[in-house]
C-alpha positions, 0 to 999 in steps of 0.5 A, a space after each residue: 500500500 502507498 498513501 497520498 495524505 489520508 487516502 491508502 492506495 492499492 500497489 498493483 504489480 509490475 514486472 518493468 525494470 529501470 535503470 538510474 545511473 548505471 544500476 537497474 532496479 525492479 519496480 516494486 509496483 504500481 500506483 495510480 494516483 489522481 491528480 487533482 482537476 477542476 471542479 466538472 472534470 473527470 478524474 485523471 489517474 497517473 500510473 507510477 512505477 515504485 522502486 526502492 532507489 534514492 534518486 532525488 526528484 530535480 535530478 530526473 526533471 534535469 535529466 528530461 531536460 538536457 535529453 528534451 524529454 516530455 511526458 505524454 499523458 494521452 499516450 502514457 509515455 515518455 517523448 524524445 524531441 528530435 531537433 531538425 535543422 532547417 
């Protein structure tokens, strides 16, 4: 179980591996939590992978930024911006 305030959330099972900084860690599950929206819009769930690795939060955001990485939430997946010269 993980909790967001007050609220426990379910931990599903997940067989993904990831790797930070050289080493590779398997996730311990998933979670979905919502994330909050405006009054009169549906709910949206984000799944989260958890593993047991101290990886600091700003760290990774840096990292999408030098490699132009951006989340995509309509597709749940992780972009890479190709640049083109033109």
């Amino acid at each position: 179980m993980s909790s967001i305030g007050r609220h426990k959330l379910p931990m599903e099972k997940s067989r993904r591996w990831f790797r930070f900084e050289g080493a590779v860690f398997e996730s311990l599950g998933t979670v979905e939590p919502p994330l909050a929206t405006p009054d009169g819009f549906p709910q949206i769930l984000v799944v989260i992978d958890i593993v047991s690795a101290d990886v600091p939060p700003l760290v990774v955001l840096d990292v999408f930024d030098d490699e132009s990485i951006f989340a995509d939430t309509g597709s749940n997946s992780l972009i890479k911006r190709v640049v083109t010269s033109k």
